[in-house]
Each structure stands twice: as C-alpha cells, then as structure tokens.
LOTI-245713 format. One record per residue (C-alpha): x, z, y. Coordinates in steps of 0.1 Angstrom, whole numbers, padded with zeros to 4 digits, always signed. Last residue first. Layout:
N
XZY...
END
This chain:
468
+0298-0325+0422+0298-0332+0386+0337-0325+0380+0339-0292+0398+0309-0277+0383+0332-0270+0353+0354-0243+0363+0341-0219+0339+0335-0197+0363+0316-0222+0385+0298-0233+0356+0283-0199+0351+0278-0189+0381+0254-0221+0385+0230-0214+0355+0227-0177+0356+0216-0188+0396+0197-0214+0379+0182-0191+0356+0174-0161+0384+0156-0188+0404+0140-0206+0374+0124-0168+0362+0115-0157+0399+0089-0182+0404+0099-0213+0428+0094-0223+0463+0082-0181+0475+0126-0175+0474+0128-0203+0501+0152-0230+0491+0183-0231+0487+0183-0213+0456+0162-0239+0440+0176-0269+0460+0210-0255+0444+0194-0257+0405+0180-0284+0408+0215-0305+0421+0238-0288+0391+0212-0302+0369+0211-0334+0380+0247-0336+0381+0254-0329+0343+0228-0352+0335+0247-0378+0351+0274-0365+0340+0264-0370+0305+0252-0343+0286+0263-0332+0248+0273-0299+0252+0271-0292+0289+0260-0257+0292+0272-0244+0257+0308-0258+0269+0304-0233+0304+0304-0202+0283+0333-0211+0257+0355-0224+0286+0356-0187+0301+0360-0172+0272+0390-0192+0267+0403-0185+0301+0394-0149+0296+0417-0146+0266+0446-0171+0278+0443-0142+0310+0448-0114+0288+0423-0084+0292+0414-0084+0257+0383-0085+0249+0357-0054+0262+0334-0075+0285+0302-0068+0268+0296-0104+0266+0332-0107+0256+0330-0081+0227+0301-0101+0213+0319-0132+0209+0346-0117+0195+0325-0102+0173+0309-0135+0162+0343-0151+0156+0356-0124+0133+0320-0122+0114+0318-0162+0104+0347-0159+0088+0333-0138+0057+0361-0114+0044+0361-0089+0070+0388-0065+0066+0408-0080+0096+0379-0069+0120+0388-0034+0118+0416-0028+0144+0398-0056+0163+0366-0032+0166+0381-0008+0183+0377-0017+0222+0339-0025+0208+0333+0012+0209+0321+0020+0171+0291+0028+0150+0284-0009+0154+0316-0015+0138+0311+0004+0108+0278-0007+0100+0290-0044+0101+0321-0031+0079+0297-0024+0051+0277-0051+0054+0315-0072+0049+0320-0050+0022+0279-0060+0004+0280-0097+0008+0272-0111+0039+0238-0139+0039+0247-0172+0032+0255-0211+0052+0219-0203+0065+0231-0187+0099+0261-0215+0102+0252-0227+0140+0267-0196+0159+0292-0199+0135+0308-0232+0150+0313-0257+0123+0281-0278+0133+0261-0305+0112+0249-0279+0092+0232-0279+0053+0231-0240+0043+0204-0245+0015+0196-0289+0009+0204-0285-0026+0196-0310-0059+0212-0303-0093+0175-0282-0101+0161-0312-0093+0172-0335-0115+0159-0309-0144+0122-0312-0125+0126-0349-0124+0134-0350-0164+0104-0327-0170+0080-0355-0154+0051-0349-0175+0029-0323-0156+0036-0349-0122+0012-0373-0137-0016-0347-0148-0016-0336-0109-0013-0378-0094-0049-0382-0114-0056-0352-0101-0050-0357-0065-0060-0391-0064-0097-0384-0078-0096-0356-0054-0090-0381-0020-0081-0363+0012-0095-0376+0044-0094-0345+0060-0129-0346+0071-0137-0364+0035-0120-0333+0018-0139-0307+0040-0175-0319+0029-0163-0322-0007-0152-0286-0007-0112-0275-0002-0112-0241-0018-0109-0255-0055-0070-0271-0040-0064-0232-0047-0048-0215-0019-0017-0215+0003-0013-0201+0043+0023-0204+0045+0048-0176+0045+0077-0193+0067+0099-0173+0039+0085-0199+0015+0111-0228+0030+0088-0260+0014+0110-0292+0012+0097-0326+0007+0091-0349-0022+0064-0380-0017+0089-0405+0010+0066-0427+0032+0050-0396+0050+0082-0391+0079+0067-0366+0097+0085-0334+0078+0116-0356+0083+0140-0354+0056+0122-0367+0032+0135-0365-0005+0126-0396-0025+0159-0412-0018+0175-0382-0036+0159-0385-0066+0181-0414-0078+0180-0418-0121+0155-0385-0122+0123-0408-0130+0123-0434-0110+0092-0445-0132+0076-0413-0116+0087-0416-0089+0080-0452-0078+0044-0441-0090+0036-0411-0068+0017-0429-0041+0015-0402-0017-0018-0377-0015-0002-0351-0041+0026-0347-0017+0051-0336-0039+0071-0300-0036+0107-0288-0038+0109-0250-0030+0132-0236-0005+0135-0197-0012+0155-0197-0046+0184-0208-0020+0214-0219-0040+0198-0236-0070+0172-0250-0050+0135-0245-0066+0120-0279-0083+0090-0298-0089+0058-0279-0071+0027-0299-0062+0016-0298-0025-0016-0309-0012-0008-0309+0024-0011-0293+0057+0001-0294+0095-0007-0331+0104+0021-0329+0124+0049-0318+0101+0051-0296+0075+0067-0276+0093+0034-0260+0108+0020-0245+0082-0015-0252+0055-0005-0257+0021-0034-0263-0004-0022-0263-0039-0012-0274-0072-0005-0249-0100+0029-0246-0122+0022-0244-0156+0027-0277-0168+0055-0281-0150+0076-0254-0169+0094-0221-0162+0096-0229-0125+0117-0203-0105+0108-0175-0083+0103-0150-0113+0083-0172-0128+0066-0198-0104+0029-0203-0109+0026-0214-0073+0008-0185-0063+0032-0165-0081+0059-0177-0054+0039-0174-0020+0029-0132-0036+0067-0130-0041+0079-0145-0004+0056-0125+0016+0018-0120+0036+0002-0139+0004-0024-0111-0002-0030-0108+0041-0039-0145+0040-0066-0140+0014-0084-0114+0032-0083-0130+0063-0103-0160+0044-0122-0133+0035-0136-0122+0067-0138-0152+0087-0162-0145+0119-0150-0106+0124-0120-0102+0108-0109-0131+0123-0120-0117+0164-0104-0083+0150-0072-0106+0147-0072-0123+0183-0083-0090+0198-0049-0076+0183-0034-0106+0193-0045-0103+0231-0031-0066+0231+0003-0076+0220+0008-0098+0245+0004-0074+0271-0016-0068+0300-0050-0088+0287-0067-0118+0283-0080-0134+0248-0085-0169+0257-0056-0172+0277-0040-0158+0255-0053-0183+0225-0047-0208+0248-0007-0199+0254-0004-0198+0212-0023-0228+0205-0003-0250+0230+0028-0232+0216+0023-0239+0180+0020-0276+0189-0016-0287+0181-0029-0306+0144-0049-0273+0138-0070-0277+0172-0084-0244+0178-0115-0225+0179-0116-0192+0172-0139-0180+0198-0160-0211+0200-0171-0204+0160-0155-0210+0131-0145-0247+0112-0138-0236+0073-0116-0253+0061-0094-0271+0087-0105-0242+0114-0100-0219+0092-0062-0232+0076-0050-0240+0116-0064-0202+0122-0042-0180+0096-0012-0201+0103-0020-0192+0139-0023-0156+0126+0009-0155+0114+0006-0125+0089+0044-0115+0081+0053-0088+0049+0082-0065+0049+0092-0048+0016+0128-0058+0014+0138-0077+0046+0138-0116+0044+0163-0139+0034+0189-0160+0050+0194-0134+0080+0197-0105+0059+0195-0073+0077+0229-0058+0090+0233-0073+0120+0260-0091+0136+0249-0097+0170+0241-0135+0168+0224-0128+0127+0201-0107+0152+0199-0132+0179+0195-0160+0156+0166-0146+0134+0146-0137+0171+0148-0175+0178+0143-0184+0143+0114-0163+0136+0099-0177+0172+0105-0211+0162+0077-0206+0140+0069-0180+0111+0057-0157+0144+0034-0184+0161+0011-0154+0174+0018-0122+0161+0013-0098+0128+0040-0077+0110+0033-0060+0080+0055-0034+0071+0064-0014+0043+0098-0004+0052+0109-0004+0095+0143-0024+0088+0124-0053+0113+0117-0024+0140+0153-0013+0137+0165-0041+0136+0148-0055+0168+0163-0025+0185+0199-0031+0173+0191-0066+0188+0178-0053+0222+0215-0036+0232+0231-0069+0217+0209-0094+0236+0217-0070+0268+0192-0050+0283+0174-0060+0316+0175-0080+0345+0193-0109+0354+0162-0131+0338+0139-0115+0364+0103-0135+0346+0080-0154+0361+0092-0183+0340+0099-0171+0309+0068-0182+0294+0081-0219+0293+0074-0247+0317+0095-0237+0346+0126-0227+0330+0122-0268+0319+0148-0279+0344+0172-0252+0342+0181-0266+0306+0195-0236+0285+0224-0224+0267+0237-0191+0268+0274-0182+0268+0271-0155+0296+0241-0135+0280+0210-0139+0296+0193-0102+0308+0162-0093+0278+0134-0077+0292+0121-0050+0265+0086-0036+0261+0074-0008+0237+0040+0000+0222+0039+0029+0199+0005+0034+0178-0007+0063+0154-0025+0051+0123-0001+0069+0102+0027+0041+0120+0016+0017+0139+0039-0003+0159+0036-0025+0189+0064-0042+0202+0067-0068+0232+0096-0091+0238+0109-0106+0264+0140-0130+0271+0152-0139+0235+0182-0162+0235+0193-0196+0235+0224-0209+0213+0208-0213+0178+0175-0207+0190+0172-0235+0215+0171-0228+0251+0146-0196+0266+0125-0169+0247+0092-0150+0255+0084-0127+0225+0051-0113+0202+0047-0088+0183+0023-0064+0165+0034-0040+0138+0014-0020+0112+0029+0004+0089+0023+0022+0056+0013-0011+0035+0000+0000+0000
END
C-alpha cells in the first residue's frame, strides 16, 4: 500500500541535457498530512539556452538570478524522489519534464539511478491519464483535451482551466475532476503507476519475454510515440542491456516484409523516428509509464474514430505468435546508452554507477567541494571526475589557477554557441541588448534576467567579441 502522496510540477529553460530546472513546486503527503514547498532555481554559469524563446516558456516572469543553486535544489529533489512508497502525480511528468529534472540530478552527481527508476516509487501522468480518456472514452468540457496536442499545450490549458496560486493546486483539482467523470479508467492507471505492473501487462516474465505466444497485445497511449500519441503494440524483444526499452510492432502496419524477413536484417525495420510509420518495430522506454490496456477496451465505436481495423489487428496478432526467429534477432539488437556526444553531460543513459562509485558520491556530498579532488581519483566511472569538476566551478571552489578559470571560462560560453552561425550568434547578442536597453516595463523579468545571464556570460568567456 502506497504511504505517500506527492504533487509536482516545474518551469525549466534550454534542452535537458544542458538547460536547467528554473521552478519547481512540491507537495507531499505524508499520513494524510501535506507539505507544500517552492524552490526558484538561479542559472548556473554553463547553461544553455536561446534568449529568444525566454519569452514563450513558463519561465518567463520569473527572477532567473535569484534563487538556489541547481546543486542546492538537486539534493532536495532527491530527497523528495528517495521518499519510499510514493506515487508522484503532475502534469506532463513522464515528458521532457522527467528528463529535465533526470538531467539535473544525474548533473549534480546524485545517488538515485538516473537509467532506472527509484525502488518503490510509482508516477501517475495525468496527461497520459487524459489523451487515453479522451481517445476512449471522450469526457465532459472539464476534461476535454486534444490527445494528438504537444504536452505543453495541454499542460498550460489544463491551468488555465484549473486556476490557482500554485501549480500544484490546479493538478490536484485536475485529478479530483478524473476521479469524478472517469472513475475506473483512473483506477486502471493508478495499477500500472511503475515499471513491474507496465511489464506483467505485457505478459513479460520477469521483465523479459518467455515466449511470443504468451505475450499479450495492447493499447498504448503516450506521448513518444509520436504524434498520433497511441498504438496497438505487440511485444517482440526486450534490449539486452536496458530490460527497460521493449521492442514492439505496430499491429496496424503491414507486417508482411517482416515476417518473411524473418531475422535475416531486422534492423531496417527498426524506426528511429517515433513519426516515421513506414517502419512496423519501434521502441517502448516502460519507465515513461504509459497508459496500456487490453485491445478488448477499444469498442467498435472508438475503433472507427481512430481508424483502427480489428480484423487487421488479429490477423497481424496470430502472425507475430510464430516469429520466434525475430524475437531471438532481437535479443542481439540494443539501442540502450546510444549518444552522438562524448561529453558527460550527454552520457546519462551510457549506465547507472555501480555500488563504489555510489559510495564515493555519498562521500563527496558530505564534504566541502575544496576536498573533493583528494577523493575524486577513487572514482572508477569517468563520467564522475568531469561532473565534479563541473560542479566545483559553479560553486566557484576549482582551483584558483588561471589555465583553470580560462577553461571554465570557455566551457560556459561553448554551451551558448554550440552549433550557431554568427549570424545567429549576432542576433542573439543584439536581443538581448535592446532588452536591457530598453525600459525594465518592455519585457517580463524572466527574458531580462536571461539575457543579462546570457550576455555576462559571453563576455567572460570572451566570446561576444567575434559577433559584435
């Protein structure tokens, strides 16, 4: 039985590999009693960002030079997120919001797994929860959403719908509001709230497939799977390195290339793009904890509004029960820890730490970061050494050496202009002074303090010189 309740929901800016968490609100009930918290989040000095679309994102209002540091608020977040016997509920929170607030804890080196999640936590996504009823069951005005939206344009309008201080208040209403109008299609979601429940679901054994023939086909309703937001998925395979990312079949493609391919070349089957509909296998990551249920639940009424054809789906079921070649292929096949990028900051799925190097994560935080070099040789993963550098220059305890705070220096202002022209270059550097040049009432207080952030920062760095 779930002890604790916890409401969430955060404001972030950039991309989450190299942006950061700005806001965050926390509500937590614990023996019924309730602790809300808030936390503004100040911008680290190697953040990246475009000053231009400050603007359009819920960080706008907000002081951005005010505020805890990402470190300070990520031993907080783990300690909400190390809270046992949890379920956390919010609004878009298996989205890019898991991977923003993912990043800055795997960012500041902590101690809960960054490739898996917590033991004994459980996630209700209640925007998961209304794309499925409104494509199943279509509710009331209240609930009313477009399933096929972007996370965020459901997320602002369900606030907007719902008005109050805080966040966290508008997704409590948001959930009484289900309870209220879809009773037990909330009571499914909350029994597939975490990776196990996803798993047996499936029919998988122990998180892996025992046999194809006694795997079961399902509904899938989340947002990466692309646009159209659901599918009839069929399981083949579970990746050998990360028993979270399960192969599945669209039971709506044409499966017979496939199925005479047999497992000769199953890699040009495998999409890559969760849009791209012309390839049948794609990957499922269960820790996004999906809305699934029995194909049973979609009625004839709701299978010609999604234009899904049953006489397809079966025939292509009892096809897919034969292939045990393709499921063997599969278990040779990996996409876990794929990156394009060798700096660490981009490796959070290359693993999670093994038990030392966890070890030596609690010792350091229990530390002043002037000591943490003394210890940092007795890490074992890479990816930690770098990290804590990182962190020690945001708190401005590296070593005082000039080479050191040159390189720092050129660290901070290459996550500003990775990849831009100097055109681009330029036409950022030219917002953001017409901002500040401007009267302060020109332009909310979230894109003055970012292109001020913005500015400094390629001044230090020296790089503002060459685009203006």
């Amino acid at each position: 039985m779930l002890e604790n309740i916890h409401f969430y929901d955060s404001a972030w800016i950039g991309r989450p590999a190299d942006g950061q968490p700005t806001r965050f609100e926390s509500l937590m009930y614990k023996s019924g009693v309730g602790e809300c918290t808030t936390h503004s989040i100040k911008l680290r000095a190697d953040v990246a960002f475009d000053p231009l679309l400050v603007e359009d994102s819920a960080s706008f209002s907000s002081d951005l030079s005010a505020g805890a540091s990402e470190y300070e608020f990520a031993r907080e977040l783990e300690r909400l997120f190390s809270t046992r016997n949890t379920l956390h509920i919010g609004l878009g929170i298996t989205s890019e919001q898991a991977d923003v607030l993912n990043h800055c804890r795997y960012r500041c080196l902590s101690t809960l797994p960054h490739c898996t999640p917590p033991a004994n936590t459980y996630q209700l996504d209640l925007i998961t929860v209304l794309r499925a009823i409104n494509l199943l069951r279509p509710p009331g005005d209240e609930l009313l959403v477009d399933p096929f939206a972007a996370t965020s344009v459901i997320h602002s309008q369900l606030l907007a719908r719902f008005p109050s201080v805080l966040a966290v208040d508008s997704i409590k209403q948001v959930m009484g509001h289900i309870q209220a109008q879809a009773p037990k299609l909330l009571k499914h979601s909350l029994g597939h709230t975490c990776v196990n429940q996803i798993q047996k679901s499936f029919g998988l054994e122990s998180g892996q497939i025992d046999s194809l023939g006694s795997v079961n086909p399902l509904l899938i309703v989340h947002e990466s799977i692309g646009r159209r937001t659901f599918v009839c998925g069929f399981p083949i395979g579970v990746d050998p390195q990360d028993p979270h990312l399960v192969y599945m079949v669209d039971l709506q493609a044409d499966l017979s290339d496939l199925a005479e391919d047999g497992s000769e070349n199953v890699q040009r089957f495998v999409s890559q793009d969760p849009n791209d509909r012309t390839k049948p296998i794609f990957t499922l990551d269960l820790t996004r904890i999906p809305f699934v249920c029995p194909l049973s639940a979609v009625d004839v009424q709701t299978a010609e509004r999604l234009d899904i054809d049953k006489s397809v789906i079966n025939h292509n079921v009892q096809l897919m029960r034969y292939q045990s070649e393709l499921c063997l292929a599969m278990m040779d096949y990996s996409e876990a820890g794929r990156s394009t990028k060798a700096d660490p900051d981009y490796q959070l799925r290359s693993g999670d730490y093994s038990p030392q190097d966890l070890h030596l994560l609690e010792q350091l935080h229990k530390t002043e970061f002037s000591e943490w070099p003394a210890l940092l040789d007795r890490a074992s993963d890479s990816r930690i050494k770098t990290l804590a550098w990182r962190l020690s220059c945001r708190a401005g305890a590296s070593a005082p050496k000039r080479q050191a705070g040159d390189r720092w220096a050129a660290h901070c202002g290459s996550r500003l202009k990775a990849g831009l022209s100097v055109e681009q270059l330029s036409r950022r550097v030219q917002f953001c002074k017409r901002v500040l040049e401007g009267p302060e009432s020109a332009s909310p207080l979230g894109v003055r303090t970012a292109a001020l952030h913005w500015l400094s920062i390629m001044e230090v760095s020296n790089d503002i010189k060459s685009v203006v």
